[in-house]
N, C-alpha and C positions, 0 to 999 in steps of 0.2 A: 504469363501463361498458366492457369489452373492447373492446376494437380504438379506443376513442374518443381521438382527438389528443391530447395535453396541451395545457393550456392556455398564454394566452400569457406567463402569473406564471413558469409553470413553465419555459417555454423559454429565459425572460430567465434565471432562478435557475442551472440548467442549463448556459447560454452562461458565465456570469460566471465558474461554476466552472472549465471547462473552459479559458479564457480565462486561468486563476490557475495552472493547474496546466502549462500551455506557458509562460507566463511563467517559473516559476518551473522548470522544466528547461531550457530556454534560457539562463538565466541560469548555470544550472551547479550550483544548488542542488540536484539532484537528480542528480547526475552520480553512476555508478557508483564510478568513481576515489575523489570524494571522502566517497561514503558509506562505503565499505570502509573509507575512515582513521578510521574514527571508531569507536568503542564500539559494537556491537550496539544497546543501549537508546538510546545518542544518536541513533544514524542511524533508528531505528522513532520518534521524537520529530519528527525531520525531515521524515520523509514523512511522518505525518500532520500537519503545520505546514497545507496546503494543501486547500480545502474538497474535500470529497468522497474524502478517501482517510481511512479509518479502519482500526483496528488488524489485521483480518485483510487488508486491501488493499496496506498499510505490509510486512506479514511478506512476504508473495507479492513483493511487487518486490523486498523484499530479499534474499530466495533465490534467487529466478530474475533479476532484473534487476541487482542489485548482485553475484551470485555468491558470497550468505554460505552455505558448504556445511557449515557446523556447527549447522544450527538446525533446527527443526520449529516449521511455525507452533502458535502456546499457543492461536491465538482460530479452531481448527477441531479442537475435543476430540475427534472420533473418529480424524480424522488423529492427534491426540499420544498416542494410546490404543495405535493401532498402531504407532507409534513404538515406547512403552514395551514393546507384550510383544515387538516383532521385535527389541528387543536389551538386554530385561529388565532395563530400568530400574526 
């Protein structure tokens, strides 16, 4: 039903994630610094370690939040479509 609340499973479900993923940046898990040092695939492994970030949400932080300026996200194919013919991969 549009505009109708979520329920209150859903709020809890929601909170706990949201509750996991300030945990685990607080913590430092999630620090720019330290996802840079790492491997590409390690640090897209890290982010999504925490509920609710999955593989296109993992590439986006790590372009724009981590500052990886050699990638194109793989899991938004038309993005990497225009990647390939703007420098003819």
């Amino acid at each position: 039903m549009p505009g109708a609340a979520p329920s209150r499973a859903c709020r809890s479900a929601r909170s706990r994630t949201y509750n996991t993923q300030g945990e685990q940046a607080t913590s430092g898990l999630l620090d720019a610094a330290s996802l840079c040092a790492l491997p590409p695939e390690a640090a897209l492994e890290r982010l999504q370690g925490p509920p609710g970030i999955g593989p296109f949400g993992a590439e986006l932080i790590l372009l724009r939040g981590a500052g990886e300026p050699d990638r194109l996200p793989t899991h938004a194919p038309r993005l990497a479509r225009a990647g390939a013919l703007a420098f003819l991969w």
